[in-house]
N, C-alpha and C positions, 0 to 999 in steps of 0.2 A: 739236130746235130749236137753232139757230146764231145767234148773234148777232153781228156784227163790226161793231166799235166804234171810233169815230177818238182816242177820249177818256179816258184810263182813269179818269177822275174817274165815267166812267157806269157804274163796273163795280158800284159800290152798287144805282143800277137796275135792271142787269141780274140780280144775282140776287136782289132784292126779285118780278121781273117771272116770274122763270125757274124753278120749283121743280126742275124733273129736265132731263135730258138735254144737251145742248152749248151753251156759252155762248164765244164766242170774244172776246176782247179784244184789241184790236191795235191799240199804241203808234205802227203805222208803216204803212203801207200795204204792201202786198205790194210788192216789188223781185226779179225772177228772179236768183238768186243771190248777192244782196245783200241775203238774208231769212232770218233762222229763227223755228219757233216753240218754245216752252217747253209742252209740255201737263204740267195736273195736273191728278189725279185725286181728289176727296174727298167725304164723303159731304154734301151739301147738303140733309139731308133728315134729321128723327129726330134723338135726343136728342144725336148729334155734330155739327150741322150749325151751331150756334153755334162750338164749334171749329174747324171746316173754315172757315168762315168767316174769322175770324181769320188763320188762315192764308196764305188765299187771298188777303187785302188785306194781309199781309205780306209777300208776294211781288210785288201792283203795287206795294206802294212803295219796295221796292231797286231793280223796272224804269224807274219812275219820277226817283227820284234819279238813275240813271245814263243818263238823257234816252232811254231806249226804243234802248239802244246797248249794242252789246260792242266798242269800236274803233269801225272802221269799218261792221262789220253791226249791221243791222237786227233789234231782235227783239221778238216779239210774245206775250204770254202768252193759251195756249186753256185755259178753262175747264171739266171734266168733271163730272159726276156720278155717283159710285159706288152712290148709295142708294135703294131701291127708295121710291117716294114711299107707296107702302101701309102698307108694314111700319116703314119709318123706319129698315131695316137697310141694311147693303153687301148688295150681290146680286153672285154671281158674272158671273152674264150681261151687267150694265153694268160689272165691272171689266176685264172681258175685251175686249166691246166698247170700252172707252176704250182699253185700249191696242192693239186691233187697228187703232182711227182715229191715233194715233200712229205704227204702224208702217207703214201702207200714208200716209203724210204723207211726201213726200219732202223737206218743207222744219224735218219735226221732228229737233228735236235735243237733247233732254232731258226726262225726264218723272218729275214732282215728284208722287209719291206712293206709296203708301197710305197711310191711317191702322190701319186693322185688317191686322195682319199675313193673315189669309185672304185681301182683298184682294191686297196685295200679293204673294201665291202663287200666285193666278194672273193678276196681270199681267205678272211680270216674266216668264216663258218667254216671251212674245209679244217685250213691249219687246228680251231680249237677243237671242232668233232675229233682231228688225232692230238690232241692234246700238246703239239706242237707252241711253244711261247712266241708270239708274231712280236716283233719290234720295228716301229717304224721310223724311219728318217724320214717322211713327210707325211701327209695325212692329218689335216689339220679340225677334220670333218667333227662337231663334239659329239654326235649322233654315235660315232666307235664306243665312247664311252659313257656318254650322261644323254639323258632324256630331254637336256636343256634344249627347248627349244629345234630340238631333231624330230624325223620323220615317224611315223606311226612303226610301233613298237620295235621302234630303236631305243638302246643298242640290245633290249634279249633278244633280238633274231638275228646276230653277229656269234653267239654263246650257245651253242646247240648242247655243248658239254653242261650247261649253269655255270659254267666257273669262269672266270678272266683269264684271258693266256695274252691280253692285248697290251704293250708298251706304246709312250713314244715318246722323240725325243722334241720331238717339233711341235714347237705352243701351240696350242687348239686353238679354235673360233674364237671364244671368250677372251683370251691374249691379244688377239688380234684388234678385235672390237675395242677394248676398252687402250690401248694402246694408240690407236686414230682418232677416237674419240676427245684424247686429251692431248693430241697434237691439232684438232679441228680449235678445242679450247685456247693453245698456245696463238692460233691465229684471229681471237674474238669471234668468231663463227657462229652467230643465234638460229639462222636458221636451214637446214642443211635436207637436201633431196635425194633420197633412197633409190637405188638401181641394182638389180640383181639379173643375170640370166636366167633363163628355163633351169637350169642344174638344179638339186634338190642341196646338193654339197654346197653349193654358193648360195642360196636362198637362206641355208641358216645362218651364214656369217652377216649376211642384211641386216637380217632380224634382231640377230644378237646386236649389233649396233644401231641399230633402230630403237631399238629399247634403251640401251647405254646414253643414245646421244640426247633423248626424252630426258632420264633420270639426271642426265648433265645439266639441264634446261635450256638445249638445244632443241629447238622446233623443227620438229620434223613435217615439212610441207606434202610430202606425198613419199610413199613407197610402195615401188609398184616393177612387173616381172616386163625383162625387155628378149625377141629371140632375137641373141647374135649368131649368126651364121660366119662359115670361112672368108666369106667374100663382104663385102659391101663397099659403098657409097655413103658422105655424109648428106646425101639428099636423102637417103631412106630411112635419117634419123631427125630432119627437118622438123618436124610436128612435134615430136618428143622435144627438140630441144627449146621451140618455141613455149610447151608446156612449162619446163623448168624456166625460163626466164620470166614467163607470167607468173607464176607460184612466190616469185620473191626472194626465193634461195639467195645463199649467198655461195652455197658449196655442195658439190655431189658425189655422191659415194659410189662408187661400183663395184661390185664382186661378178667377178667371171672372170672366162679366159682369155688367152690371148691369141685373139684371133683376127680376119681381115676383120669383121663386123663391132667388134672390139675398138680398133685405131678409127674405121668411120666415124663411130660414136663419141670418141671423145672429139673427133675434127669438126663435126656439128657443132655439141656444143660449146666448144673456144669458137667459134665462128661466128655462132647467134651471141654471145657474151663473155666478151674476154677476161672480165672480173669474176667471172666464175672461178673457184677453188676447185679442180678436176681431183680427188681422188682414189686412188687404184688399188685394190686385195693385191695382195701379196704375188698374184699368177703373174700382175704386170710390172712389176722389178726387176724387170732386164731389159739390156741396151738394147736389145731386139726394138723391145715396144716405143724405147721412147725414142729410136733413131724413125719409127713410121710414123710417129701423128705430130710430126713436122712442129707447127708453130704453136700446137696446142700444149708442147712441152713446157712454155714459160708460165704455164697454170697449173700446170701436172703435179704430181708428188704420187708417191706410194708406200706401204707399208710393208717392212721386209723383216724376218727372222732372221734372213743371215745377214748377221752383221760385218761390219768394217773388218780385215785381220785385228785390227789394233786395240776394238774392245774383245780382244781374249786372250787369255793367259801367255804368256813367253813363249812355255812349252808350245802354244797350238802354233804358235809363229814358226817355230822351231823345226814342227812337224810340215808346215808345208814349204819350207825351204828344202826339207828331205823329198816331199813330194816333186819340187819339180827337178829337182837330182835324179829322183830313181827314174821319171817317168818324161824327162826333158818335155814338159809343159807346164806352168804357169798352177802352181798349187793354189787352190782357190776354197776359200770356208765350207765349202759343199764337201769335201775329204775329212773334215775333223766330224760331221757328225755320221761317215763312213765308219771312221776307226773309234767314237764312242760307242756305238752299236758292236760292233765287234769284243768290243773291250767290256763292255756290258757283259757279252754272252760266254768270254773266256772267264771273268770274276765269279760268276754264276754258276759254272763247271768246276770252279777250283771249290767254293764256297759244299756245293751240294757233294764233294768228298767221294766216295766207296757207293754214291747214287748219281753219282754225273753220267752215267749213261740214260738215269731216267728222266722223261721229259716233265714228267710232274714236278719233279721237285729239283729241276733245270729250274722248273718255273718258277717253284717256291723259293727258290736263291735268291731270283732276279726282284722280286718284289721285298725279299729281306734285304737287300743290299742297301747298306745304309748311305748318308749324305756323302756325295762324292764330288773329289777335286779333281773336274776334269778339263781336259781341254779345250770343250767348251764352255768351261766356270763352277762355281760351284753349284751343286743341285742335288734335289732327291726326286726318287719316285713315287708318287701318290697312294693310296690304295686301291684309286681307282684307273691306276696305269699312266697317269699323267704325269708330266715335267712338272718340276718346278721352276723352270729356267720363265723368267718373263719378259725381257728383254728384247725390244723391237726397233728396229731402225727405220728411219722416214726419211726415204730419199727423193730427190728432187731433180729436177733437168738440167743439164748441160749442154748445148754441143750435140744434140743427139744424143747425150749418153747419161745414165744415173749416176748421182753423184751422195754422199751423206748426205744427211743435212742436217740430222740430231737423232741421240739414241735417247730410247723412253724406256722406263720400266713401270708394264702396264701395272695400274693401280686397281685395291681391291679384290685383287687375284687371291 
């Protein structure tokens, strides 16, 4: 389904109207060569789809502010769907497809997504073979861009062109890692027990702090691969959790999703030992997770990129006080790094001048753009596509619900 829109005020409509597949929004009317469009891709479906959400109307409203223009071109935001409307998950088949409708677009010229780094592994071989520049609002996977510790010949089999076309704005693995690391420190922590799901995307961030929490001179007692499934019982985590209390731990890490199998596991082990320190990758920082694993919340904690409103600039405050104006909902941090991306891709067009229609040196813009004050803070882009932003927040239980509990800025970065 397509929808193209003269309006972007109808973009609420359209995905109130639109559960899956292509929703097109466009500021401008098409103009042959006086036209680009922006596609992004995210999951409108399933438990991310309030975030994608967010997102996705923080990106009309930086189009918006800057009257549906880079200069002189025209540009137009298409709207994707990456999540299978059954399962509520990304599907490989509609990330691929979205960026195959990207690349076979002669008029696209940037494309703003994934949120789950799996996504964005297999959209970006598509997007770079069209030489299309990907930026991401999530995808924290370091395998997109560095060999640290990523899967066998990652990331050159992301780069089929040899060249980078990959942004993001979301701290990688390594941010994450050494940011929990030194909140594990914060709580005296010697010696701490490694838990990763099957994922190959969550298996690097173990690692990476596996090694981090070593070179801290935190003991790492055991690390080792757990399958969470949708469903579970904390009886089918019973053994596992009786292992971690024999091993002497004092605290355990996990990376994975947030799933039934997920809440079982942590209900285990607050059950076998309540002085455990539980925890949780960044999937499980929402009120979702910790209004399910009940009593295991008073050990809980997690590690989060999106920060409090209040660590970011005036302006971001500013901006989602407009957010929940335009859009009578509850403007939330997930919108500012919609309308950075956006704003990324419009600075980029204006930058690349009398070649803004081309995507190469769309590209070559975005990676020239220099240190910026934005409203997510101030930062730059690497050369190897990375934020600078390093900035983590560690939140804790309340009431069923996440709460701050200190911001970090990971060290060593």
């Amino acid at each position: 389904m397509r929808l193209r829109l003269s309006h972007p005020a109808l973009l609420l409509l359209a995905l109130a109207l639109c559960g899956c597949g292509t929703i097109a929004v466009s500021a401008n009317p098409d103009v042959p060569g006086n036209h680009v469009s922006v596609y992004t891709s995210v999951p409108l479906e399933g438990l991310e789809a309030p975030v994608a959400r967010q997102i996705v109307r923080g990106e009309q409203l930086a189009l918006d502010a800057a009257g549906g223009r880079a200069g002189p071109m025209k540009v137009s935001l298409v709207v994707l769907n990456d999540a299978n409307p059954q399962s509520g998950q990304w599907d490989p088949g509609l990330a691929a497809s979205n960026a195959r409708l990207a690349a076979q677009d002669n008029d696209a010229i940037a494309y703003i997504g994934d949120l789950a780094s799996g996504a964005s592994a297999v959209a970006l071989p598509l997007t770079n073979g069209a030489s299309i520049p990907q930026i991401a609002p999530g995808s924290p996977y370091i395998g997109l861009t560095s060999s640290e510790d990523a899967g066998q010949y990652d990331p050159q089999r992301f780069y089929p062109s040899g060249k980078m076309t990959f942004l993001r704005l979301f701290p990688a693995d390594p941010v994450e890692a050494r940011a929990d690391v030194a909140f594990l420190r914060t709580r005296g922590i010697h010696s701490l027990y490694v838990l990763s799901n099957e994922d190959s995307f969550n298996i690097s961030l173990a690692e990476l702090l596996r090694e981090d929490a070593a070179a801290a001179g935190i003991a790492v007692a055991a690390s080792e691969r757990v399958h969470i499934g949708a469903g579970g019982e904390p009886a089918e985590f019973a053994s596992l959790a009786e292992k971690v209390a024999d091993s002497g731990a004092q605290a355990v890490f996990f990376s994975g999703p947030d799933e039934g199998g997920t809440v079982a596991l942590f209900r285990a082990l607050y059950a076998r030992d309540p002085r455990l320190l539980l925890l949780g990758s960044h999937q499980l920082a929402n009120d979702r997770f910790a209004a399910r694993i009940g009593p295991a919340g008073a050990s809980s904690y997690f590690g989060s990129p999106w920060l409090t409103p209040a660590a970011y600039p005036p302006a971001a405050r500013a901006l989602l006080v407009r957010y929940t104006e335009a859009f009578h909902e509850e403007g939330k941090v997930y919108a500012l790094y919609g309308y950075e991306a956006m704003q990324l891709v419009l600075d980029a067009l204006v930058k690349a001048g009398a070649h803004d229609n081309q995507r190469s040196a769309v590209t070559k813009s975005l990676y020239a753009l220099s240190t910026r004050h934005s409203l997510l803070g101030r930062y730059a882009i690497e050369p190897d596509g990375e934020t600078t932003l390093s900035r983590y927040e560690i939140e804790a239980v309340a009431h069923g619900e996440t709460v701050p509990l200190m911001l970090l800025s990971a060290p060593g970065g």
